[in-house]
Residue frames relative to the residue before (quaternion, step in Angstrom):
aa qw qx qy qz dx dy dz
X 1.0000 0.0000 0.0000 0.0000 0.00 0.00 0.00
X 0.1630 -0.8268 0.5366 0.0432 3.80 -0.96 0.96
X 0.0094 0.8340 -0.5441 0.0912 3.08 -0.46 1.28
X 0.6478 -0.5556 0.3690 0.3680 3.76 -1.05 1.88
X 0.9010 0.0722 -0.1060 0.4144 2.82 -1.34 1.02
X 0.5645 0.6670 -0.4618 0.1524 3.61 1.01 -0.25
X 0.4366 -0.7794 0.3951 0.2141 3.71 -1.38 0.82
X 0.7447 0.3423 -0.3049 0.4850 3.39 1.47 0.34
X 0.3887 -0.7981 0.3981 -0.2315 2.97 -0.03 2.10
X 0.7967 0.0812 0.2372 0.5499 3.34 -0.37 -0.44
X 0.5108 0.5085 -0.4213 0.5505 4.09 1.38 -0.16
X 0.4035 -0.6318 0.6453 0.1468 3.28 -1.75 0.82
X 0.0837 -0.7602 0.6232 -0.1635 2.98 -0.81 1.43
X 0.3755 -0.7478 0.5455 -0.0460 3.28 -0.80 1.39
X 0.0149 0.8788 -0.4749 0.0455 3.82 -0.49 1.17
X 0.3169 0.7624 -0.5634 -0.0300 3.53 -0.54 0.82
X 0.6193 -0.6569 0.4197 0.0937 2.82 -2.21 0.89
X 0.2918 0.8749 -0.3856 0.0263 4.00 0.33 0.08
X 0.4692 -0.7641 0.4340 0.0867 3.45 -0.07 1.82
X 0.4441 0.7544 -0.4804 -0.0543 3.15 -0.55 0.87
X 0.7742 -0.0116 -0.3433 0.5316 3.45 -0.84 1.56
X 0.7364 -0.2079 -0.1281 0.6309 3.62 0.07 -1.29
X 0.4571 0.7197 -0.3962 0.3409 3.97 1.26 -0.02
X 0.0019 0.6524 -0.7490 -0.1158 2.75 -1.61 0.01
X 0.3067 -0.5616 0.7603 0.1116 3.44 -1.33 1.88
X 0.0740 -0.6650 0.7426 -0.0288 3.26 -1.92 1.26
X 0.1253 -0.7412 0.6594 -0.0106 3.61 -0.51 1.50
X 0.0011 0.7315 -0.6789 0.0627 3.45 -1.42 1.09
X 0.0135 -0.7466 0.6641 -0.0357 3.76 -0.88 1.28
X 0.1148 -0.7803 0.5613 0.2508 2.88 -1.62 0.69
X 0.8054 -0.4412 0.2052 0.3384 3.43 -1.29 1.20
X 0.7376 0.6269 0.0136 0.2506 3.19 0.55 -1.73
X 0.6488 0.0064 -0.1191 0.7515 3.34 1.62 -1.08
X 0.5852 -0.5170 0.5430 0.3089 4.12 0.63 0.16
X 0.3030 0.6829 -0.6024 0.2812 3.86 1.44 0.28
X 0.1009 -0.6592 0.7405 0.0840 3.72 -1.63 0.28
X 0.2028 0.6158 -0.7585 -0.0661 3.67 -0.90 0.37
X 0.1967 -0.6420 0.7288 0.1341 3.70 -1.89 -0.31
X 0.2013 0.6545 -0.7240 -0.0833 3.23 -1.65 0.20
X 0.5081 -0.7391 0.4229 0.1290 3.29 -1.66 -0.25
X 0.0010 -0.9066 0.4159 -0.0714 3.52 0.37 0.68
X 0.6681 -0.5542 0.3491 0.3530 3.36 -1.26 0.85
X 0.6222 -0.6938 0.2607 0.2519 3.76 -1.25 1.10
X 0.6462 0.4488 -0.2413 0.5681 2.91 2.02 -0.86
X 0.4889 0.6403 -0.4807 0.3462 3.79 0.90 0.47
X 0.5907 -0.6421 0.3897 0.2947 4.03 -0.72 1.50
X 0.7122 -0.4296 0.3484 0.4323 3.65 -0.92 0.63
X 0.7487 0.5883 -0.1589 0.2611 2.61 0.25 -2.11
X 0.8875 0.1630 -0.2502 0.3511 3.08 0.92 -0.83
X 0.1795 0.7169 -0.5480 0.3919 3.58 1.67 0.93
X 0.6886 0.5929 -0.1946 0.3693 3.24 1.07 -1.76
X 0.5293 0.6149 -0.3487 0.4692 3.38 1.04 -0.92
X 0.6892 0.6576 -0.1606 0.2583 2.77 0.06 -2.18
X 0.7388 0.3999 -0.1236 0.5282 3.55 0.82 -1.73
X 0.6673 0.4472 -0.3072 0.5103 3.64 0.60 -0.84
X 0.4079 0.4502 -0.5069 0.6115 4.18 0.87 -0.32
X 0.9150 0.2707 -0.2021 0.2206 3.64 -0.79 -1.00
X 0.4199 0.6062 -0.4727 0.4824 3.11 1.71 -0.18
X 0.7230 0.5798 -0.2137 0.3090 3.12 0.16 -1.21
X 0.5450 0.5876 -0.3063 0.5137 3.44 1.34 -1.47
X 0.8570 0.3555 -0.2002 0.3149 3.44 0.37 -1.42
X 0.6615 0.3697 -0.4134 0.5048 3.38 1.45 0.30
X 0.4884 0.4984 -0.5461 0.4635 3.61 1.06 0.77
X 0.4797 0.7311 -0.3335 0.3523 3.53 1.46 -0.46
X 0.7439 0.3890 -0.0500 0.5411 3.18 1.37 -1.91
X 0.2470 -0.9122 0.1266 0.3015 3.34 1.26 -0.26
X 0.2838 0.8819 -0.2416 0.2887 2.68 1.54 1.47
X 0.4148 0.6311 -0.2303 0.6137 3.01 2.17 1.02
């Protein structure tokens, strides 16, 4: 998935999904520094954009730590 301007290219990024009641907790790590963020989004909301969603903030939070 390519997202504008995004800074982890070519970086392995690890995605899980885990439903719970009407939620759904979406964890995303990236390989490289062992970063973890989560968040949580409505059940009836499209992968894609859980996926989005988590990769934006992954990313945010390793420009945060500045390991990007």
């Amino acid at each position: 998935m390519k997202v504008k301007g995004d800074t982890l290219v070519g970086r392995e990024i690890i995605i899980e999904f885990y439903p719970v009641g009407n939620t759904v907790r979406v964890s995303a790590m990236d390989v490289k520094t062992l970063t973890e963020i989560s968040i949580q989004g409505p059940r009836s909301a499209p992968e894609e954009t859980l996926k989005l969603n988590a990769i934006k903030r992954l990313s945010y939070v390793l420009k945060k730590k500045g390991l990007v």
